[in-house]
N, CA, C and O atoms as a Tripos MOL2 file, in Angstrom:
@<TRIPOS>MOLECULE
protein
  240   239    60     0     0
PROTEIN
NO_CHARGES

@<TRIPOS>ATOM
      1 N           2.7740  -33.4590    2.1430 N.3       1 UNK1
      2 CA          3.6420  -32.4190    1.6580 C.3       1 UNK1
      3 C           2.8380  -31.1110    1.6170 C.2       1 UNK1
      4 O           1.7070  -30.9260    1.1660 O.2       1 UNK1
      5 N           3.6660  -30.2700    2.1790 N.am      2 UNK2
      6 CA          2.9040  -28.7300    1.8580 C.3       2 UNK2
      7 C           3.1500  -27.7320    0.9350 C.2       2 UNK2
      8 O           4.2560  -27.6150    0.4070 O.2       2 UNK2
      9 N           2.2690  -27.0380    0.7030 N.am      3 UNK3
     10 CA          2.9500  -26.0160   -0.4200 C.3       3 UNK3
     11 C           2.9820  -24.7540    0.2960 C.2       3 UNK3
     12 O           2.2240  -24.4700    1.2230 O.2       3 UNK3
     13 N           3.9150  -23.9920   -0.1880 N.am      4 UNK4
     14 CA          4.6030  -22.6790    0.6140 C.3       4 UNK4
     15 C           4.5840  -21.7110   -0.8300 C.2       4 UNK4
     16 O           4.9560  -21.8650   -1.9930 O.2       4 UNK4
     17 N           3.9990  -20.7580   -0.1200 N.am      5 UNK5
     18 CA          4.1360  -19.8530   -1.7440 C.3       5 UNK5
     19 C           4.3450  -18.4650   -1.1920 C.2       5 UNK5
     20 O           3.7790  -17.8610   -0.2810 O.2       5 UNK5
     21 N           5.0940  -18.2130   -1.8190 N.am      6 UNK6
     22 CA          5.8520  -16.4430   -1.2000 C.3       6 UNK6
     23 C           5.1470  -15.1240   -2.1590 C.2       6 UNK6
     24 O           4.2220  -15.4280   -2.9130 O.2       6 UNK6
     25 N           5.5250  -13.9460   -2.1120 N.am      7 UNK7
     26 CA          4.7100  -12.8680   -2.5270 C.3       7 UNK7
     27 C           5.9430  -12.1920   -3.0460 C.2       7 UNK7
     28 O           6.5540  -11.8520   -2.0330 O.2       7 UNK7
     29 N           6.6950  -11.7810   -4.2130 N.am      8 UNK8
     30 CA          7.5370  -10.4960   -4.5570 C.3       8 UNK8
     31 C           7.1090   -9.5030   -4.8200 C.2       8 UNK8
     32 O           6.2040   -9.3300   -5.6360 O.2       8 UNK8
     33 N           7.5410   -8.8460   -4.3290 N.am      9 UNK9
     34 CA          7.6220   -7.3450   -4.4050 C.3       9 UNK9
     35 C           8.7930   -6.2020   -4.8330 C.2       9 UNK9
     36 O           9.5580   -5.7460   -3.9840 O.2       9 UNK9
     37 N           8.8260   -5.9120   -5.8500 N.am     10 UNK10
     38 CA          9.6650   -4.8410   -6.4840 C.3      10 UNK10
     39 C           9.3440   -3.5210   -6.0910 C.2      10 UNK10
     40 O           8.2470   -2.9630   -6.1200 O.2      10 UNK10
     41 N          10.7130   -2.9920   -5.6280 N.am     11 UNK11
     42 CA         11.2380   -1.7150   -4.8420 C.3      11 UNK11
     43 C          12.1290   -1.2190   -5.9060 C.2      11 UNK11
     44 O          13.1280   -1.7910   -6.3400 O.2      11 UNK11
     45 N          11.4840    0.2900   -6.3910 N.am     12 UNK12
     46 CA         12.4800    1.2100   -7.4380 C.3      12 UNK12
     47 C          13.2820    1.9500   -5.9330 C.2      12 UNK12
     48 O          12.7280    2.5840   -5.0350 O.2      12 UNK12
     49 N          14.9720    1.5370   -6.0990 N.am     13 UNK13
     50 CA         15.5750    2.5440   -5.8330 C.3      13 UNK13
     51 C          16.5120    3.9410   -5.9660 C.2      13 UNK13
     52 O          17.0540    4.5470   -5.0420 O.2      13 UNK13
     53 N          16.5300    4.2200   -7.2160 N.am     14 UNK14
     54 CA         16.8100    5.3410   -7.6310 C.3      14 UNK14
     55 C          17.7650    4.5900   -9.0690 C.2      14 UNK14
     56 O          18.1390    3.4710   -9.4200 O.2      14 UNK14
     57 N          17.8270    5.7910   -9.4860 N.am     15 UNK15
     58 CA         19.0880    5.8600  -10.9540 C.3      15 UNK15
     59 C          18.2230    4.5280  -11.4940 C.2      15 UNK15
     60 O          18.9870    3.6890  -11.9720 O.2      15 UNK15
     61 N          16.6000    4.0760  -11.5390 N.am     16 UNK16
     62 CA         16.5870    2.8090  -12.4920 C.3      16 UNK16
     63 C          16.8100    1.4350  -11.4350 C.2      16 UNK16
     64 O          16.1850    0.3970  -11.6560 O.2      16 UNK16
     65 N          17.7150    1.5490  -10.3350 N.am     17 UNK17
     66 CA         17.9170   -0.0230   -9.9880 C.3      17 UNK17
     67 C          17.0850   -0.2520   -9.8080 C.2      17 UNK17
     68 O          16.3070    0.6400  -10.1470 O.2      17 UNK17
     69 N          16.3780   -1.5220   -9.1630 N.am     18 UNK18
     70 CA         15.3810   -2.1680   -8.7630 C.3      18 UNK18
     71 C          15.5650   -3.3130   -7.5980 C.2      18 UNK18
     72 O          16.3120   -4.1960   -8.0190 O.2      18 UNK18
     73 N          15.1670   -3.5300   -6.4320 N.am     19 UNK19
     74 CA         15.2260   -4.5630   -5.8720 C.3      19 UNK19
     75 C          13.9340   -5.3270   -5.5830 C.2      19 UNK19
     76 O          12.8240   -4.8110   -5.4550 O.2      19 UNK19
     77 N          14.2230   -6.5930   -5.4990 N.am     20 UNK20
     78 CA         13.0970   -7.6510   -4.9780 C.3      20 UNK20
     79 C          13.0970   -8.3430   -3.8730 C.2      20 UNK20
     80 O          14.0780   -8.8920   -3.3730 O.2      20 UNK20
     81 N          12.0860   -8.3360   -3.4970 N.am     21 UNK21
     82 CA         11.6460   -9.1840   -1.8080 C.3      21 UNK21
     83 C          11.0170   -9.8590   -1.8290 C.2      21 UNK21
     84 O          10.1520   -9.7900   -2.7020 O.2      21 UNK21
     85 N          11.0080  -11.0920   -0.7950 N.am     22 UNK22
     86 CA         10.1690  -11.5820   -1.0070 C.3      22 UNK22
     87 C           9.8710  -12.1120    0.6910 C.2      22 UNK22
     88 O          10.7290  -12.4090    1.5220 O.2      22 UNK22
     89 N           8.1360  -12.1110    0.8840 N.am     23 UNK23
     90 CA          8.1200  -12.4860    1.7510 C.3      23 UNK23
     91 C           6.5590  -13.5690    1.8110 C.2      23 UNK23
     92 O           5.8280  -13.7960    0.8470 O.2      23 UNK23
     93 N           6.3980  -14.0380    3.0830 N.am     24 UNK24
     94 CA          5.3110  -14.9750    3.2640 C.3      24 UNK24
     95 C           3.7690  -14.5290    2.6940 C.2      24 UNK24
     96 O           3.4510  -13.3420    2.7620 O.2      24 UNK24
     97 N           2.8420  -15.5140    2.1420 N.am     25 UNK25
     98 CA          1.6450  -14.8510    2.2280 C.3      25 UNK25
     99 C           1.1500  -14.3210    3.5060 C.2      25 UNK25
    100 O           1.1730  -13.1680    3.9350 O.2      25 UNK25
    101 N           0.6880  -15.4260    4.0340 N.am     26 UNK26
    102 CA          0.3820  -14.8820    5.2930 C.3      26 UNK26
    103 C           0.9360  -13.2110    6.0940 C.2      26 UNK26
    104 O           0.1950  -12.3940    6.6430 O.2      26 UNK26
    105 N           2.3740  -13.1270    5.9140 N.am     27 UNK27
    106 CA          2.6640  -11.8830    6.2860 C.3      27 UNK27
    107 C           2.1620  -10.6870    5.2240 C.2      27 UNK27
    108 O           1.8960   -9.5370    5.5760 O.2      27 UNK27
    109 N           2.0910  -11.1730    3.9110 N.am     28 UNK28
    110 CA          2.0830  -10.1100    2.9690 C.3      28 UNK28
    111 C           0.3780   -9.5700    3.3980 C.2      28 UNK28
    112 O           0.2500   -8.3710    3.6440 O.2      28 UNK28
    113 N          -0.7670  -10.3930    3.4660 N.am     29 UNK29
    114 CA         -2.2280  -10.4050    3.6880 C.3      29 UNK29
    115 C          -2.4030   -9.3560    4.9220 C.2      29 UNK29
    116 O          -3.1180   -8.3550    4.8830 O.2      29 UNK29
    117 N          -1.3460   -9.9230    6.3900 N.am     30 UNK30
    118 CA         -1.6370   -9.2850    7.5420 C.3      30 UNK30
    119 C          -1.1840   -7.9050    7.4180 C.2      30 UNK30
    120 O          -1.8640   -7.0750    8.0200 O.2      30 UNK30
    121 N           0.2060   -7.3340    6.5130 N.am     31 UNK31
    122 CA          0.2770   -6.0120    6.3650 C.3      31 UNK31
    123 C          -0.4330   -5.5650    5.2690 C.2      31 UNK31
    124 O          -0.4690   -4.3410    5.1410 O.2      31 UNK31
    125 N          -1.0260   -6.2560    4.4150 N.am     32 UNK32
    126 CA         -1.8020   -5.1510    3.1740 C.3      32 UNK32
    127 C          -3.2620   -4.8900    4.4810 C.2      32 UNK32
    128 O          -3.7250   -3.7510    4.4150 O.2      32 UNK32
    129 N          -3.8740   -5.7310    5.4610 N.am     33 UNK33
    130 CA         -4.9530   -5.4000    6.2350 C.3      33 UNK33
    131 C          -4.1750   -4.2840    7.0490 C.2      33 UNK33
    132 O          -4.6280   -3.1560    6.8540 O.2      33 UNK33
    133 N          -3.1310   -4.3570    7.8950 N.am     34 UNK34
    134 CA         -2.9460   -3.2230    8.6760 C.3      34 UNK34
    135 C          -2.4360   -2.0830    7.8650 C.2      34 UNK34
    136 O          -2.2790   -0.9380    8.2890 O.2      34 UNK34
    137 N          -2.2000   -2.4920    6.6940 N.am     35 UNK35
    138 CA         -1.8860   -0.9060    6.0240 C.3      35 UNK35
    139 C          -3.6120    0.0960    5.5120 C.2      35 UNK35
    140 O          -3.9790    1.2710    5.4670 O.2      35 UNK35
    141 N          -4.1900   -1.2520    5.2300 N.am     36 UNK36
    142 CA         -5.9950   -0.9740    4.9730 C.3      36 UNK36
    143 C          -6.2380    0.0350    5.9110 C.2      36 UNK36
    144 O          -6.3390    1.2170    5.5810 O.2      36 UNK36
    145 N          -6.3640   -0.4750    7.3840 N.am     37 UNK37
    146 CA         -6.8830    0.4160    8.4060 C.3      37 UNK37
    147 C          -6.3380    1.4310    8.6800 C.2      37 UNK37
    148 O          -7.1130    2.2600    9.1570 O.2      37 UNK37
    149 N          -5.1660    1.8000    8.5750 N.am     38 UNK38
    150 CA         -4.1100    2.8470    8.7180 C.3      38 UNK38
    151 C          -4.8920    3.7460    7.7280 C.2      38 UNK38
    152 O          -5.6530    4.6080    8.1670 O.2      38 UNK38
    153 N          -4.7270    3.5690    6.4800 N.am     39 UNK39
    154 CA         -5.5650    4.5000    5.2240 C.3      39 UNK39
    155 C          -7.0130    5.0310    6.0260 C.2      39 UNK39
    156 O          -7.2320    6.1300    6.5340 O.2      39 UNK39
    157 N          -8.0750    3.5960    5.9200 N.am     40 UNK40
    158 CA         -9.2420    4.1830    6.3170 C.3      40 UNK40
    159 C          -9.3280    5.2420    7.7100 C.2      40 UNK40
    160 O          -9.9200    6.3130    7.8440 O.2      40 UNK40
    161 N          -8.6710    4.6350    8.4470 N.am     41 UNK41
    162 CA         -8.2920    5.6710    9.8570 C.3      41 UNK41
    163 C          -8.0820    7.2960    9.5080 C.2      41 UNK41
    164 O          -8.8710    8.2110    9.7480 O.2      41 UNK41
    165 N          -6.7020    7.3690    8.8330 N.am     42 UNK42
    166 CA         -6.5050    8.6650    8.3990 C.3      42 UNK42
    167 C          -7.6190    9.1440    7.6450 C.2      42 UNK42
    168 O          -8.2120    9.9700    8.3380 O.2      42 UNK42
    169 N          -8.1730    8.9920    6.5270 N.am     43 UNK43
    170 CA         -9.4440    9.1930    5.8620 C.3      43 UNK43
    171 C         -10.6880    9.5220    6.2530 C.2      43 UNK43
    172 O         -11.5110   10.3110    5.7890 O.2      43 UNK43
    173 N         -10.7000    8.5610    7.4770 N.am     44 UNK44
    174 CA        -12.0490    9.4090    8.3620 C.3      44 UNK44
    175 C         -11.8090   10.4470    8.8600 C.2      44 UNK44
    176 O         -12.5570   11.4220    8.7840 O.2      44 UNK44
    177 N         -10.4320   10.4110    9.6150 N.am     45 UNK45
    178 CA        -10.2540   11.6560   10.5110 C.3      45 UNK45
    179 C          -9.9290   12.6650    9.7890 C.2      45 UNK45
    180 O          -9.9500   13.7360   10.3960 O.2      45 UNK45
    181 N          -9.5250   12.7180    8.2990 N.am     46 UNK46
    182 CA         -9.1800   14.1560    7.6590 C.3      46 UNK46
    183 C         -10.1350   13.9770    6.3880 C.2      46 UNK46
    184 O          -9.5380   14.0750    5.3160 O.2      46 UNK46
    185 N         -11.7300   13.6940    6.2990 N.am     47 UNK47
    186 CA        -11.9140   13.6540    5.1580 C.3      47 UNK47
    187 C         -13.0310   15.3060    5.1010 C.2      47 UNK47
    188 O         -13.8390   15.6690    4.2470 O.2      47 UNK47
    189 N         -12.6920   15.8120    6.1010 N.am     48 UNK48
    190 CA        -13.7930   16.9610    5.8570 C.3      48 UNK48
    191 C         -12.4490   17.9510    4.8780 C.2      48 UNK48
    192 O         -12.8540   18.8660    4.1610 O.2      48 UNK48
    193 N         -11.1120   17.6950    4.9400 N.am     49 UNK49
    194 CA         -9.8520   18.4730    4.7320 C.3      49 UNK49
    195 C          -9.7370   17.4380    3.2950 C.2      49 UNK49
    196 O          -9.9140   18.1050    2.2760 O.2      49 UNK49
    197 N          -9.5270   16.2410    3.0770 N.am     50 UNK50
    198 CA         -9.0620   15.9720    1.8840 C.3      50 UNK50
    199 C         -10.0680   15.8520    0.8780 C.2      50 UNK50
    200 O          -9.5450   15.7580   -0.2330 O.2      50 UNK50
    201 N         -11.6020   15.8130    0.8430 N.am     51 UNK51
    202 CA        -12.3190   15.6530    0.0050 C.3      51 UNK51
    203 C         -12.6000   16.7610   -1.3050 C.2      51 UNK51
    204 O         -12.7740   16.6570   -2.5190 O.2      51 UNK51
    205 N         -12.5200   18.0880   -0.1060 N.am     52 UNK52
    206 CA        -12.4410   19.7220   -0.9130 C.3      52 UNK52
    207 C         -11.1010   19.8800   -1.7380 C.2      52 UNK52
    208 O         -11.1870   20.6490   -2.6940 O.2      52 UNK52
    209 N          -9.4840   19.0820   -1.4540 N.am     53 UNK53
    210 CA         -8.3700   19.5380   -1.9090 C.3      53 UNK53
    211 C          -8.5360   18.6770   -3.4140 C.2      53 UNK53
    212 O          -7.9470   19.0210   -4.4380 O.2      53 UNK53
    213 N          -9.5500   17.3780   -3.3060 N.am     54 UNK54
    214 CA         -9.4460   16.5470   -4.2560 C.3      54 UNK54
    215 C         -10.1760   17.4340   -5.3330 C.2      54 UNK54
    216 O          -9.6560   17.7980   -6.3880 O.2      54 UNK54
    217 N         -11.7110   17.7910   -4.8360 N.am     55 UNK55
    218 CA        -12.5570   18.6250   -5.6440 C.3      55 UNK55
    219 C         -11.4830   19.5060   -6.5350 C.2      55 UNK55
    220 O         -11.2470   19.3770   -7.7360 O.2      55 UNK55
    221 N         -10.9520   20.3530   -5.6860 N.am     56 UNK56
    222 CA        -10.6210   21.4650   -6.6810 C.3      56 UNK56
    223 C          -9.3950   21.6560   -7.5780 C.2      56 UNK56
    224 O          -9.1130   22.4350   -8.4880 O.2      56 UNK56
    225 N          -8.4550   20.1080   -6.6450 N.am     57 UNK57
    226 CA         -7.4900   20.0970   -7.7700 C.3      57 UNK57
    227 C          -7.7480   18.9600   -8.7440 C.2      57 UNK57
    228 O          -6.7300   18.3860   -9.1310 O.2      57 UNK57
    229 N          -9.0530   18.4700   -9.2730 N.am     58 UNK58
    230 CA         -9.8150   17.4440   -9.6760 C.3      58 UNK58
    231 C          -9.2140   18.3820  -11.1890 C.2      58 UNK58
    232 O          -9.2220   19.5690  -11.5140 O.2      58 UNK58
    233 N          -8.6790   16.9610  -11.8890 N.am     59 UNK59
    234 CA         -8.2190   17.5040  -13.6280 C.3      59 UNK59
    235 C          -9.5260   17.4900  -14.3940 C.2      59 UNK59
    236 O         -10.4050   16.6370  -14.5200 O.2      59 UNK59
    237 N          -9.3780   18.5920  -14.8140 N.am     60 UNK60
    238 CA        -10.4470   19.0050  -16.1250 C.3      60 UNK60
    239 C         -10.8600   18.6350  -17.5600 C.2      60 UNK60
    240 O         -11.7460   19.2710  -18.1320 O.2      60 UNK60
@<TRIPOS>BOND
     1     1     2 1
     2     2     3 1
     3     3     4 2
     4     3     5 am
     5     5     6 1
     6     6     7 1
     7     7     8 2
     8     7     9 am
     9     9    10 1
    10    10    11 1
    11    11    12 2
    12    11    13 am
    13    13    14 1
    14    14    15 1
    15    15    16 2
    16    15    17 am
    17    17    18 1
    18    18    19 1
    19    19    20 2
    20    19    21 am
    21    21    22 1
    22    22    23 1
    23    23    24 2
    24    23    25 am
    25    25    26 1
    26    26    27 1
    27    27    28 2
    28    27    29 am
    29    29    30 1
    30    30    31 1
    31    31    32 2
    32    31    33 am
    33    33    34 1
    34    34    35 1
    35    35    36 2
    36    35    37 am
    37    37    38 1
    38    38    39 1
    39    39    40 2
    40    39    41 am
    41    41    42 1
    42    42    43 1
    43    43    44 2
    44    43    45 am
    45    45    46 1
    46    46    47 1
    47    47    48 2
    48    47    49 am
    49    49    50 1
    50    50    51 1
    51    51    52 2
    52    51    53 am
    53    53    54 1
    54    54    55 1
    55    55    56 2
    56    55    57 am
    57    57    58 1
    58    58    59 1
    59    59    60 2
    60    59    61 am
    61    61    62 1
    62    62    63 1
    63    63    64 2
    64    63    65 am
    65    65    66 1
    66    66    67 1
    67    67    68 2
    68    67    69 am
    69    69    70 1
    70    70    71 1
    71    71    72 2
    72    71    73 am
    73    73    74 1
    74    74    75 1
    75    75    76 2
    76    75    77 am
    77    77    78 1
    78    78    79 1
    79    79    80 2
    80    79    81 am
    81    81    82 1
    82    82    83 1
    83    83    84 2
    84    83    85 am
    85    85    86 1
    86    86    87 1
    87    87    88 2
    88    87    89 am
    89    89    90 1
    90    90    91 1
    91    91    92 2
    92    91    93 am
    93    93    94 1
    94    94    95 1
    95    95    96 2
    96    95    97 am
    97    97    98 1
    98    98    99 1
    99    99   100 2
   100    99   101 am
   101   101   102 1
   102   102   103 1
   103   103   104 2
   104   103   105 am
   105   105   106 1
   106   106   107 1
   107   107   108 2
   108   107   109 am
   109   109   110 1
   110   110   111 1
   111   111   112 2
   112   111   113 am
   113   113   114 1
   114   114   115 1
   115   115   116 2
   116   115   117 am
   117   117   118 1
   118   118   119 1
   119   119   120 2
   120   119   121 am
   121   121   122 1
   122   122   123 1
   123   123   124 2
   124   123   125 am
   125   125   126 1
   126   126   127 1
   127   127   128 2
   128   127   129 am
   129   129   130 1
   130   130   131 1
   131   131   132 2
   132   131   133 am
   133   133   134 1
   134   134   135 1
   135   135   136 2
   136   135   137 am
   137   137   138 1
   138   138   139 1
   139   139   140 2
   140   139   141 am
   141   141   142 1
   142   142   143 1
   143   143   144 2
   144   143   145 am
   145   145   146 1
   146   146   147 1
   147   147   148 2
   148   147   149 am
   149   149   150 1
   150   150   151 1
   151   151   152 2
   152   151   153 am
   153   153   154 1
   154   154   155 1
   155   155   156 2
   156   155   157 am
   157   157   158 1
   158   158   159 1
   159   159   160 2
   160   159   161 am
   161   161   162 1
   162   162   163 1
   163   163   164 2
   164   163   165 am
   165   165   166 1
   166   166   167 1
   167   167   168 2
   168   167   169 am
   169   169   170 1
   170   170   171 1
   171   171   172 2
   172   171   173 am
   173   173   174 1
   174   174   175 1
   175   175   176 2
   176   175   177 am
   177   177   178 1
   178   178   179 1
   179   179   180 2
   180   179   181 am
   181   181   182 1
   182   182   183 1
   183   183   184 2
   184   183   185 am
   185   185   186 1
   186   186   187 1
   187   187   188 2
   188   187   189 am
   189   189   190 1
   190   190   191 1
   191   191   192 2
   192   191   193 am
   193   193   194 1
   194   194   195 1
   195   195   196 2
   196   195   197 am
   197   197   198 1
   198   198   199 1
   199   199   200 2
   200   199   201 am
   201   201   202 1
   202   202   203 1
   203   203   204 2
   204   203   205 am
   205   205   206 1
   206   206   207 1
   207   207   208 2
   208   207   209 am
   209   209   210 1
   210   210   211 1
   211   211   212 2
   212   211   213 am
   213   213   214 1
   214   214   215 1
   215   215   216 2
   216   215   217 am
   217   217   218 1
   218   218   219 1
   219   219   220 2
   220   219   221 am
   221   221   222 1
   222   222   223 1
   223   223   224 2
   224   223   225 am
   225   225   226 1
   226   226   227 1
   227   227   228 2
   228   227   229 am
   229   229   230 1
   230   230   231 1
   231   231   232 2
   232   231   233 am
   233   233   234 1
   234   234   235 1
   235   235   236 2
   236   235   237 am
   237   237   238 1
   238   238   239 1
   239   239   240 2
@<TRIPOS>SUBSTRUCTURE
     1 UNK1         2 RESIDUE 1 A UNK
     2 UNK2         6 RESIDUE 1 A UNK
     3 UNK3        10 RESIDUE 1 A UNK
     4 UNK4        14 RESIDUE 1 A UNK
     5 UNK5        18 RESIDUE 1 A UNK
     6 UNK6        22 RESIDUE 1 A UNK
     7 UNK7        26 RESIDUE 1 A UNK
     8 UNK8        30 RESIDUE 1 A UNK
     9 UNK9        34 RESIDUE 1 A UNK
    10 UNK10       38 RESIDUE 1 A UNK
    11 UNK11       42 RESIDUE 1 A UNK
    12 UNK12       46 RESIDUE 1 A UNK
    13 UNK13       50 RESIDUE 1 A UNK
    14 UNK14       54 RESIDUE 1 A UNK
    15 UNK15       58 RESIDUE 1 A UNK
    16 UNK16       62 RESIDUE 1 A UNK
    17 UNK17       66 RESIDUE 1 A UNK
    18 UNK18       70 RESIDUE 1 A UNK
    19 UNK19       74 RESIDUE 1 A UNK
    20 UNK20       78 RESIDUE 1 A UNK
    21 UNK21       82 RESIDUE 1 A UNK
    22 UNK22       86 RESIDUE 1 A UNK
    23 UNK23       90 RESIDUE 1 A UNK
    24 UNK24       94 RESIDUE 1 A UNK
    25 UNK25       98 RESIDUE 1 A UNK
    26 UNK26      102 RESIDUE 1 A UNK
    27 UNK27      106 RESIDUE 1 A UNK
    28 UNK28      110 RESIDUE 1 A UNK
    29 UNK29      114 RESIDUE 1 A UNK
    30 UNK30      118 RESIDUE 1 A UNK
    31 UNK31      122 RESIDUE 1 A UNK
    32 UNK32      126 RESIDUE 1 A UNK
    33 UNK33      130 RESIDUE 1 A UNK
    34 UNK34      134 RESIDUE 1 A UNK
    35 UNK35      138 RESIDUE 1 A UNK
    36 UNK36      142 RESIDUE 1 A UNK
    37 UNK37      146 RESIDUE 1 A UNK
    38 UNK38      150 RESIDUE 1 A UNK
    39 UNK39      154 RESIDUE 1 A UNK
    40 UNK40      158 RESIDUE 1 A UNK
    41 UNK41      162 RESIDUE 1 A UNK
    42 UNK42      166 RESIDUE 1 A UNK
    43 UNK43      170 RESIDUE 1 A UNK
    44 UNK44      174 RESIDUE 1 A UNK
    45 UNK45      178 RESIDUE 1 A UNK
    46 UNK46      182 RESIDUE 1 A UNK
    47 UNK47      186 RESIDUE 1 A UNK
    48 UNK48      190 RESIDUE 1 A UNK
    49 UNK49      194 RESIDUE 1 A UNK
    50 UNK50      198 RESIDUE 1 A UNK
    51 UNK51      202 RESIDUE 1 A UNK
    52 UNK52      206 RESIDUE 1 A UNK
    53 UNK53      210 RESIDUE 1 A UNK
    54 UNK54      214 RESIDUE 1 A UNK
    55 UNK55      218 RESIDUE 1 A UNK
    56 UNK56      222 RESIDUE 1 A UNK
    57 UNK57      226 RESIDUE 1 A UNK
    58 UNK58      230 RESIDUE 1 A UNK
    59 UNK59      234 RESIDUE 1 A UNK
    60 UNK60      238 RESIDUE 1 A UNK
């Protein structure tokens, strides 16, 4: 026998509702990694631009 175990995820869609999803681990793992590289990607290529916007709008 196997065990199958799913991942929910809650989505605010406006006025308060809320919906839930649910999908595979396996799928949930392979998009939190391709969402990873997507971030680090953008980050390299704009970090000479986002590091200074962080500095100076950095709360006091």
């Amino acid at each position: 026998m196997s065990f199958r175990s799913r991942v929910y995820h809650t989505t605010k869609i406006g006025k308060g509702k809320r919906i839930v999803s649910s999908v595979s681990t396996s799928d949930y793992f392979l998009w939190e990694i391709i969402k990873f590289i997507c971030k680090a990607c953008f980050y390299i290529m704009f970090f000479w631009l986002i590091i200074p916007i962080k500095l100076i709008f950095r709360k006091k």
